[in-house]
Each structure stands twice: as C-alpha cells, then as structure tokens.
KOLFI-472833 format. One record per residue (C-alpha): x, y, z; residue in one letter. Coordinates in steps of 0.2 Angstrom, whole numbers, padded with zeros to 4 digits, always signed. Example, Ala and Ser with C-alpha at 12.3 -4.5 7.8 and 13.67 -1.06 7.14 Angstrom:
% KOLFI-472833
+0062-0022+0039a
+0068-0005+0036s
END
This chain:
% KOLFI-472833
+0000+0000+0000x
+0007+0018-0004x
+0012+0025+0012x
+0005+0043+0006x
-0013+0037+0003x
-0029+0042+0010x
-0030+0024+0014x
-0015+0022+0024x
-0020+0037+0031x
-0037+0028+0038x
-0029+0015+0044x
-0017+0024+0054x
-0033+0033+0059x
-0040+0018+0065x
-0025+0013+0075x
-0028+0027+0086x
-0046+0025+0089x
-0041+0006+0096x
-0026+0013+0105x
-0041+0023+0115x
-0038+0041+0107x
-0047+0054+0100x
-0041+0061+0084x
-0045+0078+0080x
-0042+0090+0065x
-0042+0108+0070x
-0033+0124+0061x
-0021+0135+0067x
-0003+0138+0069x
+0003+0124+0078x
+0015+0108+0080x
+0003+0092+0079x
+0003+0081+0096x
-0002+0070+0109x
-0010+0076+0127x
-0019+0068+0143x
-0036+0080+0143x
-0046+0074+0160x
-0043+0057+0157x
-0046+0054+0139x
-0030+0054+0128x
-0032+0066+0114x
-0021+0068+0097x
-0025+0084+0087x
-0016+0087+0071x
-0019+0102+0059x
-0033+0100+0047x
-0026+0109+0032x
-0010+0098+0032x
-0007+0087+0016x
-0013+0069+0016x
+0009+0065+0018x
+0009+0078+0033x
-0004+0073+0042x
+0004+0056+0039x
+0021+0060+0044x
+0013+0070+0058x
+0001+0053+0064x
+0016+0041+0061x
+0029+0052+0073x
+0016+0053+0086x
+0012+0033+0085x
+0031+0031+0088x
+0034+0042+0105x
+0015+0037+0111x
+0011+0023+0124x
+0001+0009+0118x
-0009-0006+0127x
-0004-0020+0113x
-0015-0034+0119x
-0032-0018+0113x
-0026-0020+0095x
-0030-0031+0082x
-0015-0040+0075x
-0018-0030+0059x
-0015-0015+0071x
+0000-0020+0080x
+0006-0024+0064x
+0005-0008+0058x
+0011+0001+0073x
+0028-0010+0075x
+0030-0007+0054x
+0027+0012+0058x
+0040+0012+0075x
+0054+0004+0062x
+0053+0016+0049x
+0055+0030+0062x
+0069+0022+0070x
+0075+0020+0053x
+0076+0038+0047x
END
C-alpha cells in the first residue's frame, strides 16, 4: 500500500481509535501532538496539512506514544511496530 494514501492514512486513523484516542483535526498555527485532557487521551493534528503531513505527523506521534498491545487487532500491532521501524530507521 502507498504509504501517502488516504487509505493508509485511515488505517493509521484507525490505529488510534483502538489505542483509546481521540483524533482531531483543527486549524491554526501549531505543531501536531499527543495530550492527557481529563482522562481521555487526545491527538489533534492540523486539518489543512497534506494527506503525507498529516501522515508523517500521525506516524511520529504513533512512535513516542504509549500503547496497550493486547487492545489491538493483530492488523493494528502490525501496523504500529512497521510504523516504529521506519521511524527508527530515518
């Protein structure tokens, strides 16, 4: 799958949803990130970023975030451990 498609960009998407976080896309002048809000985890990246940023953006914050492994599908860890190996690998 090409790593800058809408659809890779679903399924990281969708890896965060299992891991337990809300994704959201607002505007503004700001770097992308991870916070704790009140208990709920929370990942907001800027809406008008290309499909590859908000990739980029999505796979950085995968790669530094904590994750409870045994919550994913297999299709999910998958995906998160090929994502941490590519970061390690740039």
């Amino acid at each position: 799958m090409n790593k800058s498609s809408p659809q890779y960009l679903k399924r990281i998407e969708d890896l965060f949803k299992a891991g337990g976080y809300t994704l959201r896309y607002e505007r503004g002048h700001f770097q992308p990130g991870t916070c704790i809000l009140r208990d709920k985890k929370v990942v907001v990246v800027n809406k008008f970023f290309t499909t590859e940023a908000k990739i980029g953006a999505l796979s950085e914050l995968a790669s530094e975030s904590e994750w409870d492994l045994q919550g994913l599908a297999s299709a999910q860890r998958n995906l998160l451990i090929e994502i941490c190996q590519t970061r390690l690998n740039l």
